[in-house]
C-alpha positions in Angstrom: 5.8 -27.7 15.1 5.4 -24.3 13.6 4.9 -22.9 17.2 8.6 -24.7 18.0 10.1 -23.7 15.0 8.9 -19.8 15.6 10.6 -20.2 19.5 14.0 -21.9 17.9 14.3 -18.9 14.7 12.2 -16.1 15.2 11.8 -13.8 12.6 13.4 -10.4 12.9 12.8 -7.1 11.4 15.3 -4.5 10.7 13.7 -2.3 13.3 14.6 -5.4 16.2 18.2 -5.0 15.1 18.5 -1.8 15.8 16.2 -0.9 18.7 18.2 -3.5 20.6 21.8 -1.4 19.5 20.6 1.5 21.5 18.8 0.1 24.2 20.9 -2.9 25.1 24.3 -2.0 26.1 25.7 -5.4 25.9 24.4 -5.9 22.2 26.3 -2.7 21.1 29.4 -3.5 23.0 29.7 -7.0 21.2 28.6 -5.2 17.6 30.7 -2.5 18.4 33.9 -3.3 20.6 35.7 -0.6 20.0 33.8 2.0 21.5 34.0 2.8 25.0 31.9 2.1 27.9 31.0 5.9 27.9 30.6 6.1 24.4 28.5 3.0 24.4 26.2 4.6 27.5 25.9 7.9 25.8 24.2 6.2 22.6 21.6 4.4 24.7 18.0 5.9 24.7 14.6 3.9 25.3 13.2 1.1 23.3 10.0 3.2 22.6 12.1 6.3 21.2 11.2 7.7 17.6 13.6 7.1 15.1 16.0 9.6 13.8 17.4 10.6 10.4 20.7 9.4 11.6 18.9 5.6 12.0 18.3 4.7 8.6 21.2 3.8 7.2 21.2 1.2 9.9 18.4 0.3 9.4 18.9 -0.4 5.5 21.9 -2.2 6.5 19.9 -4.7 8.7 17.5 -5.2 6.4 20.3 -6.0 3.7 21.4 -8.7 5.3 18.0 -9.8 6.8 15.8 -9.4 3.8 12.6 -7.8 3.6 9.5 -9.8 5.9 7.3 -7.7 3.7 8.8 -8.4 0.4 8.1 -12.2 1.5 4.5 -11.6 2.5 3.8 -9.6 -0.4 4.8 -12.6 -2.9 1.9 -14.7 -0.3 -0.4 -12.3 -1.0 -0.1 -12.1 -4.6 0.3 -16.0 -4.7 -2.8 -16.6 -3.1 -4.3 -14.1 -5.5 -3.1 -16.1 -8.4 -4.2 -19.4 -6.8 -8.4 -17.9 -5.7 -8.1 -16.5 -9.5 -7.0 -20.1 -11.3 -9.9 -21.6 -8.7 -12.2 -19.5 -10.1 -11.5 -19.8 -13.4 -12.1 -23.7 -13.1 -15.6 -23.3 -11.3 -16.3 -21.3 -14.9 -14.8 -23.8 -16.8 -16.7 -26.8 -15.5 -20.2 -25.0 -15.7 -19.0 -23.9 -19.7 -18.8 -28.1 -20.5 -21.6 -29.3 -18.0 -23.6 -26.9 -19.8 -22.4 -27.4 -23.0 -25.5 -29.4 -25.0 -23.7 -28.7 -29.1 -23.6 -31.5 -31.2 -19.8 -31.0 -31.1 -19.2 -30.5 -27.6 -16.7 -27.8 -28.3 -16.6 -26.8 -24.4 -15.0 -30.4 -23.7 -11.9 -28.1 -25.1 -11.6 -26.4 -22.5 -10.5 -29.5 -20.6 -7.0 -29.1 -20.9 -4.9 -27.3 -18.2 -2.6 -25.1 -20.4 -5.9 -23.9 -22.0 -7.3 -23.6 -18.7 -4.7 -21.3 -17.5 -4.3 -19.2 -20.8 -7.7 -18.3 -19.8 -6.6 -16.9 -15.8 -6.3 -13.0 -16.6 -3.0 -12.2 -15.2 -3.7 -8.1 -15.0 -6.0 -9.3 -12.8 -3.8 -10.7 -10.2 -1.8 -6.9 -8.3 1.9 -7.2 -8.2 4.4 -7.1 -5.7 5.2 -3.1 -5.2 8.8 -2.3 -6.2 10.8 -1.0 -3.8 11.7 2.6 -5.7 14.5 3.3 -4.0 16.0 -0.3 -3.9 18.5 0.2 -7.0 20.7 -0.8 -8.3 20.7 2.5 -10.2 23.4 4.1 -12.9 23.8 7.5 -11.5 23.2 9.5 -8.3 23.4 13.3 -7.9 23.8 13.8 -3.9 23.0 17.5 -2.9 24.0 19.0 0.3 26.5 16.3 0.5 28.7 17.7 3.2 26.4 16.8 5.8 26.3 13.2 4.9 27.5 10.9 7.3 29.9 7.5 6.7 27.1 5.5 7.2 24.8 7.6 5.0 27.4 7.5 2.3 27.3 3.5 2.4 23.7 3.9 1.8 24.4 5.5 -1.3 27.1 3.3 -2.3 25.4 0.1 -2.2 22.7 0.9 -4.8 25.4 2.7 -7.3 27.8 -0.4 -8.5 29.5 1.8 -10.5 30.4 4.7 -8.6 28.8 7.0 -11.1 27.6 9.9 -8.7 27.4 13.8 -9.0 28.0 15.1 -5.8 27.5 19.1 -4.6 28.6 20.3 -1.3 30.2 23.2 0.5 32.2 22.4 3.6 31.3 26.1 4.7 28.0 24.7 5.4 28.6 21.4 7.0 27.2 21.9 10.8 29.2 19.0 12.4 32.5 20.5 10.9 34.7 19.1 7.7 37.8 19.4 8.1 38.9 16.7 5.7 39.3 18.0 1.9 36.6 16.8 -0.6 38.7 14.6 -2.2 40.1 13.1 0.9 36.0 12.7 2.1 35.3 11.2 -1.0 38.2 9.0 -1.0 37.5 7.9 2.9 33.8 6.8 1.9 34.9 4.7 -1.0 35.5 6.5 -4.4 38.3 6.4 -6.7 38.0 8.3 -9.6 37.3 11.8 -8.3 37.0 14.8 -10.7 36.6 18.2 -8.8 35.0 21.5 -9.8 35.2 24.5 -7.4 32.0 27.4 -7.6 34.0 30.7 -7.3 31.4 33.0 -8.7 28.2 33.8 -6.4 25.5 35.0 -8.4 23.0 35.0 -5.4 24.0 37.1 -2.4 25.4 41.1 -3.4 28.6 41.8 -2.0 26.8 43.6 0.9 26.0 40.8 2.4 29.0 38.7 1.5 31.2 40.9 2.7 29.3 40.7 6.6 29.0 36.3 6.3 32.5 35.8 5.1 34.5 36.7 8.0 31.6 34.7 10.6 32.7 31.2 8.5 36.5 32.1 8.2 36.5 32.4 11.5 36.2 28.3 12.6 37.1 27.3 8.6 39.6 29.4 7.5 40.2 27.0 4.4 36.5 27.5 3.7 35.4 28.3 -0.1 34.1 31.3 -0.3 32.5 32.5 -3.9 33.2 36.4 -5.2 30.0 38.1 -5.0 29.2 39.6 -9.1 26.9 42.2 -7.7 26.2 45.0 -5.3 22.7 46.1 -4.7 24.0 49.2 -2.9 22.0 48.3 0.5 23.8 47.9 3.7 23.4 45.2 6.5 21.3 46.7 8.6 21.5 46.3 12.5 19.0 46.7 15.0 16.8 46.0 17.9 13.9 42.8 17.6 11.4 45.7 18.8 12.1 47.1 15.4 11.0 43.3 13.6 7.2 44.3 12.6 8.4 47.7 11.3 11.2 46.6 9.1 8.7 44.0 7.5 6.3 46.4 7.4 8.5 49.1 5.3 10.0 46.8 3.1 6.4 45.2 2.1 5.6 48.8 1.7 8.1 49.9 -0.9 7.7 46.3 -2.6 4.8 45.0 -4.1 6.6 41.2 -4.4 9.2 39.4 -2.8 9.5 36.8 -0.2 11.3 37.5 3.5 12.0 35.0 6.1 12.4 35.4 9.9 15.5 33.2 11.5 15.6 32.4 14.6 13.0 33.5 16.4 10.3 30.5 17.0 7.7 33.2 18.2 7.3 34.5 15.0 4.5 33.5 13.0 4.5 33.0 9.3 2.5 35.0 6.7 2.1 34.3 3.0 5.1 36.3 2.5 7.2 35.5 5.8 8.5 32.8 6.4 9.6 31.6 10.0 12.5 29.1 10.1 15.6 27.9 12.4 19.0 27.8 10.6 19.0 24.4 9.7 15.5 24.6 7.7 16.6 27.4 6.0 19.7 25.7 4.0 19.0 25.5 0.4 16.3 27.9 0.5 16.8 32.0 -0.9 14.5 35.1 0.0 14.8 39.0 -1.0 15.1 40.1 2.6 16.3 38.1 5.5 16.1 39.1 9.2 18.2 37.1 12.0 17.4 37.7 15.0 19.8 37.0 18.1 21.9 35.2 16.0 24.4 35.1 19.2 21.4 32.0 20.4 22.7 29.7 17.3 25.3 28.5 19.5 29.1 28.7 19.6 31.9 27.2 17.5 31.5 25.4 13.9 27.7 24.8 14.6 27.0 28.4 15.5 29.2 29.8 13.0 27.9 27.4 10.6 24.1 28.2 11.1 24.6 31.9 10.9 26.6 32.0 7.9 24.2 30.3 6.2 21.3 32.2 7.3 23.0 35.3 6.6 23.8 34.4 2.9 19.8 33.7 2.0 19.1 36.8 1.3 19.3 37.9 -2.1 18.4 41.8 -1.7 18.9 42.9 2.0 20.2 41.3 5.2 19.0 42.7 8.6 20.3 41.2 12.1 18.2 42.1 15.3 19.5 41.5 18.8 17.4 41.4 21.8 
């Protein structure tokens, strides 16, 4: 029966779902009828493939509407738990009266069931593991918003009822491109009571450096929110030759006793206590007293390029040099 019954409704994980979107062309096309046959053959890849940032929020979504398989099997677990401990407490129970020899036969007490299970130590017994991140919760601050997709947004809507988020973005920075106005973005993905604040100071990057990065981002966002440098350090952006990498690093480490540099763009590089060695795209969010990019012409061209080096460039806090090959 339970063989039958297994063939008839099998159970299905949230990872079935969506393997079977990008490796069964037909499943997608009847999930997803809109898209074309190109469209739908360009988003197949192999069953076996490693999932992707971009999977989850499919992922959460099928397992939304499927439930969790390990939620169930938890509550098992932990009700078998319960059951072995009341078991056990009635073995002990039984050899209390059969052993009981007092004139009153106070053990015989311990008869009753609701006594019996007042006596099951319920700490005893591990509970289900809350799913942190489940929600539903009252506020969410999203950083680096710009680069959250529709899907990714839905994520986030679904655990905040009351669409009490505080969200902090810069389109400047969004690698796929964002054309759309925040409040056209925000009223796209589902909210409708938008209140906006716009950062026009920058009390980060001197005017030095600023003053190199603005026109690489204005150049494929012209729209793009730039904040006024406050300060000027009084040291150029410096240009040179990656031959010159180890000296540079070497002088500056030399005239400071602290401070943190990084290396972007050039995967050869390795990392010291005080270098760090990143690509673009790990660098975001991250600030360092000097900042060397090297070939930034190998970031690629249009918004993602331009996007990747603007960024890069405005991590630096002190000095910005950019080495070509």
């Amino acid at each position: 029966m339970v063989h039958e019954f297994g063939k008839s409704w099998p159970l299905l994980e949230a990872s079935d779902i969506v393997s079977d979107l990008w490796s069964v062309p037909a499943y997608l096309r009847m999930c997803a009828p809109w898209l074309e046959a190109s469209e739908i053959s360009a988003l197949q890849r192999a069953e076996s493939s490693p999932w992707t940032v971009s999977d989850l929020p499919f992922l959460d979504a099928a397992r939304l509407r499927l439930g969790d398989p390990e939620a169930s099997r938890r509550r098992q677990r932990q009700a078998a738990t319960a059951a072995f401990e009341r078991e056990r407490m009635s073995d002990v129970v039984s050899d209390l009266i059969s052993s009981d020899d007092s004139a009153l036969g106070v053990m015989s007490m311990l008869r009753g069931q609701d006594l019996r299970a007042a006596l099951v130590d319920d700490s005893s017994v591990p509970a289900a593991d809350p799913d942190l991140l489940a929600g539903p919760f009252a506020h969410i601050v999203v950083d680096e918003a710009q680069e959250l997709t529709d899907a990714q947004w839905q994520m986030l809507l679904r655990r905040c009822p009351s669409r009490s988020f505080t969200i902090v973005g810069d389109r400047a920075q969004a690698r796929h491109g964002f054309t759309e106005s925040w409040q056209e973005r925000l009223e796209r993905v589902g909210f409708d009571r938008i209140e906006m604040a716009t950062l026009s100071i920058n009390y980060r990057t001197p005017q030095e450096v600023m003053s190199e990065a603005e026109p690489v981002i204005r150049a494929v966002l012209p729209d793009a929110n730039v904040p006024r440098s406050i300060r000027s350090n009084g040291i150029p952006v410096q240009h040179g030759q990656v031959a010159e990498l180890e000296a540079i690093l070497d002088a500056c480490f030399a005239k400071h006793a602290e401070g943190v540099a990084c290396v972007i763009g050039d995967s050869r590089f390795v990392a010291s206590p005080r270098v760090r060695s990143l690509t673009p795209e790990l660098a975001k969010g991250l600030e360092f007293d000097l900042v060397i990019l090297v070939d930034p012409e190998s970031f690629g061209e249009g918004i993602e390029g331009a996007v990747d080096s603007y960024v890069a460039m405005t991590r630096a806090t002190q000095q910005l040099v950019i080495l070509t090959s």
